[in-house]
N, C-alpha and C positions, 0 to 999 in steps of 0.2 A: 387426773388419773381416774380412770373406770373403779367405782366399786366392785369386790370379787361376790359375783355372786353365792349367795348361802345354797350349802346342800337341802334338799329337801328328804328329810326319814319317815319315814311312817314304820312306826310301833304297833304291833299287831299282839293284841296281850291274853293270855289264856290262863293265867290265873296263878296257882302254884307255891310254894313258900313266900316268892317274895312280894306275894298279895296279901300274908298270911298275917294274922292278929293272934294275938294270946292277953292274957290279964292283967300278968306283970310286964315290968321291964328286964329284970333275972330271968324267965323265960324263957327258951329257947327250944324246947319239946312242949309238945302236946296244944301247937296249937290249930286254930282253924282255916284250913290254906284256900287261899283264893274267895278271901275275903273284903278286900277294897278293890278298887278302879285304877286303871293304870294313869286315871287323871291325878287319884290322891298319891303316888309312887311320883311321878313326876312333879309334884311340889316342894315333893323332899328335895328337890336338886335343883333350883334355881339359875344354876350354870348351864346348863343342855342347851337354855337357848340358845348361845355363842356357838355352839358344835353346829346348830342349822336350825331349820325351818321344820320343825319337829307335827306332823300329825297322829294320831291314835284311831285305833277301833279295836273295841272291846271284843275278843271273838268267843271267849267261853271262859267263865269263871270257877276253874276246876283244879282237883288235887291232878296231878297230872298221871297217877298210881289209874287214875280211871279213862286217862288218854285213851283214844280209839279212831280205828281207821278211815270212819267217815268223820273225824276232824281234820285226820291227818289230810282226805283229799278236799275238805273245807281249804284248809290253809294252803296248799300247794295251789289250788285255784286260785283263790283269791291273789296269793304273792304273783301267779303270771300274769294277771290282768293289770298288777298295779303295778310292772316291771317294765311294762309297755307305753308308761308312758314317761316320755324325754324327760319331765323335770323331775323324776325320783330317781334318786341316787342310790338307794340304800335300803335293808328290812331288818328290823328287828323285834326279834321276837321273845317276849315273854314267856317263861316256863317252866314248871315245874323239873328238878332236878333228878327225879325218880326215873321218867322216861326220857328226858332230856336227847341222851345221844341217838335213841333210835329215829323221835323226828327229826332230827336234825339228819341225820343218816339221810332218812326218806327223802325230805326235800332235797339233800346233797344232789340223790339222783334225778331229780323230778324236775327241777327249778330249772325253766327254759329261759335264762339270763347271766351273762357274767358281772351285773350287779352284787354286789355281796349280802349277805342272809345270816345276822349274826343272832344266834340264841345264849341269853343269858336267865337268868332265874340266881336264888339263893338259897344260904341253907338257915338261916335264920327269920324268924319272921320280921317283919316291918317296923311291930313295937318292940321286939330286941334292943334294950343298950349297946350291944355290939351289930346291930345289923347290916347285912351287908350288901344287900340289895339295892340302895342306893347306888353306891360306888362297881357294884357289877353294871348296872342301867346307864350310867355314865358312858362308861367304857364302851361297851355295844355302843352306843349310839354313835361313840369318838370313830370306832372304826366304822362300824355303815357308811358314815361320814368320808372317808381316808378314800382319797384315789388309790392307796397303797393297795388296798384290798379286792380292786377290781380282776374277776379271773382267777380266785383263788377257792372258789367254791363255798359251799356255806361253813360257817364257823361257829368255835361256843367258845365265848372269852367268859371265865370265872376265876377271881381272888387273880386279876391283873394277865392271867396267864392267856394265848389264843391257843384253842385246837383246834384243829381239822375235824369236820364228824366225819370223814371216813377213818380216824385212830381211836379219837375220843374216849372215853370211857368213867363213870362214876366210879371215883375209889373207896371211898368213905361215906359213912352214911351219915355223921356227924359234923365232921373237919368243915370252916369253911374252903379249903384248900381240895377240894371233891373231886378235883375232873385231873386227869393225865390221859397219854398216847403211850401205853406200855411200850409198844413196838418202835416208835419213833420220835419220843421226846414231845415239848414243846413245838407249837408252828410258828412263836411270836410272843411280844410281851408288850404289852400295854404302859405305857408312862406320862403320867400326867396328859392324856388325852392323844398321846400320840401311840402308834402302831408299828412294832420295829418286828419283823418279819425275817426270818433262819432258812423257809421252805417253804414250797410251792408244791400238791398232792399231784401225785404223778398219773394216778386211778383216771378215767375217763370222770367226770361231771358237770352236772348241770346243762352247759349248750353241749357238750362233746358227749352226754349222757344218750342211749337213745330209746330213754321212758318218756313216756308222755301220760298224762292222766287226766289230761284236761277234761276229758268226755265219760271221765267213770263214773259212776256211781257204787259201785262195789270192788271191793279189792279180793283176789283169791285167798281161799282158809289155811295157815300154813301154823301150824304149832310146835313147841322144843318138847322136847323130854330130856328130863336128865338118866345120865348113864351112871353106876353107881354100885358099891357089892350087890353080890342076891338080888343083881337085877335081873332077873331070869323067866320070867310068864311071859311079855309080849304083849300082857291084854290089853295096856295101856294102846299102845299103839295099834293093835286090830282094831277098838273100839274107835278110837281118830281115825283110822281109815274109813269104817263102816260107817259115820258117821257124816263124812262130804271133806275133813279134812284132804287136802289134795297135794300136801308136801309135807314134810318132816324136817326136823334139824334138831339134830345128836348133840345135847353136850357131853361128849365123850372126858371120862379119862385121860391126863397123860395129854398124847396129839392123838385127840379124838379115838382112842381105842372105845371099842364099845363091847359091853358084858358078852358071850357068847350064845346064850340060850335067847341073849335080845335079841341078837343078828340075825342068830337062825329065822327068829321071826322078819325080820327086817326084808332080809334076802326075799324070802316067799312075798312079800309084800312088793317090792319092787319087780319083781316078775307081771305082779299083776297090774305093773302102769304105776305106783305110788312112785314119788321123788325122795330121796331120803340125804339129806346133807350131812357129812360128820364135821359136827368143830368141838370145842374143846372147854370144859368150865375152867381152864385155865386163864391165866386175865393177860395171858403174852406166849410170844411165839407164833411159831405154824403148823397147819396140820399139814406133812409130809405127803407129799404122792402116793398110793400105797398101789401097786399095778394089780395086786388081787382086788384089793376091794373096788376099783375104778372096774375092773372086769366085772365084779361082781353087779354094778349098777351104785355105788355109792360115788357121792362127790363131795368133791373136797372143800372145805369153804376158806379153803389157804390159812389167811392170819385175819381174816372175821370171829369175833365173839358169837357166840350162837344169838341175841337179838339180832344182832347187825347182818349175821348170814339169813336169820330168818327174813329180815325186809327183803333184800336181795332174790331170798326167792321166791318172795309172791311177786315181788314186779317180773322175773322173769318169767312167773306161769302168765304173766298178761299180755307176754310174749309168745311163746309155745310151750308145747307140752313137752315135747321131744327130748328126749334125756341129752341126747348129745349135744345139743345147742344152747341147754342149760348149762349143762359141765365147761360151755366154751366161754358163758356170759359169766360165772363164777372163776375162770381165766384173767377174764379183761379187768374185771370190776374189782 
């Protein structure tokens, strides 16, 4: 009888808590993240071998609070070039917790492969007594590994659990228990290296996505602001306009209700060509259709968190500019 061949994973590691080092072993705040090598994380675990044929590259050793856009298309490069060839199965990726669900978001859209793309990181650091970064690092690699996974788009498995990065979200900024899909639960659960699976995202991505960003070099400028009492000048947002910002996204109130002396501002601004998305600092639900405000020039970023509607809409200005084909792609997506 033929032996089964081993999956091949390549770990692609950026740094993050669960690189992270402190003094003590009681420790668990304050320490230095993105501190060791994804070689020394992978010794902690001596079992990964059995999961496959495990390679690494180091891509940036950083708190992930200092993530930025030209890592973001670093990594989304890199993962299509390594997705393309037959004997990789799988991508996992190393990361800070901080921004965790927005690259995961990005590449959800970007990754031209139904290969699976799992982000994990922790919230403790590596010399923590309780650390938990090993046992996240595990898990990613188990599913990378899982045929189960293929076609389900990129994921973040943390404290055993899978989520979809189009739900995802940090809940806690301590807990190791951090990440939930306010809107639709868990996508899966992790056990003892295996991958038991509830739901498949229904959202267009990855091959069904149709971003591409293979050939960029720069991503468009799109910035939040929050909405909030006495928030009534604007100047925040004139100055983001005057400035080359070229999209906007509301965290509104409520479902995305925004101050009215902001609007007023808002309104004039979208007259003159700015994009303006409303969503909501709320951490669940949806923002409701509103037929003024979509008259007005406002879009809706449905049941996107305002990061997750901000990616969205700089890959769609890489798209076009056009309001209406924006409000269509904030539709599908």
């Amino acid at each position: 009888m033929a032996r089964k061949k081993q999956p091949t994973i390549i770990i692609l590691a950026t740094g993050g808590t669960i690189a992270g080092v402190t003094t003590t072993k009681s420790a668990t705040t304050n320490y230095k993240a993105g501190a060791i090598t994804i070689q020394t994380l992978l010794a902690q675990i001596p079992e990964s071998t059995k999961l496959g044929h495990i390679k690494t590259e180091q891509i940036s050793n950083i708190d992930s609070a200092d993530m930025t856009s030209t890592l973001w298309l670093k990594l989304a490069q890199r993962i299509n070039i390594l997705m393309k060839q037959d004997n990789i199965s799988g991508i996992v990726l190393t990361h800070g917790s901080d921004t965790m669900e927005e690259s995961a978001f990005f590449l959800h859209l970007v990754v031209n492969s139904n290969k699976p793309v799992v982000l994990t990181g922790a919230m403790r650091p590596s010399t923590a007594a309780s650390a938990d970064g090993a046992k996240n690092l595990y898990n990613a690699i188990a599913l990378a590994a899982s045929p189960d996974a293929q076609g389900k788009g990129v994921m973040i498995v943390f404290n055993d659990r899978i989520q979809s990065a189009r739900y995802a979200t940090k809940i806690h900024t301590l807990n190791p228990d951090a990440f939930s899909s306010p809107n639709c639960g868990d996508m899966g659960y992790m056990i003892d290296g295996k991958a038991y699976f509830y739901y498949t995202p229904l959202y267009p991505h990855t091959k069904r996505s149709i971003f591409r960003v293979d050939s960029l070099a720069t991503l468009p400028k799109v910035d939040i602001l929050y909405s909030y009492t006495d928030d009534g000048s604007g100047v925040a947002a004139q100055a983001l306009y005057a400035t080359g910002t070229q999209g906007l996204v509301i965290a509104g109130s409520g479902s995305g209700s925004i101050h009215r002396n902001q609007k007023d501002v808002l309104k004039k601004l979208i007259q003159q060509g700015f994009v303006v998305v409303r969503s909501s600092r709320i951490n669940a639900g949806l923002i409701a259709t509103n037929a003024q405000d979509s008259k007005l020039g406002f879009i809706s970023a449905k049941d996107l968190n305002p990061q997750k509607a901000r990616i969205l809409l700089l890959l769609a200005l890489t798209q076009t500019n056009n309001h209406k084909e924006i409000e269509k792609i904030f539709e599908c997506y």
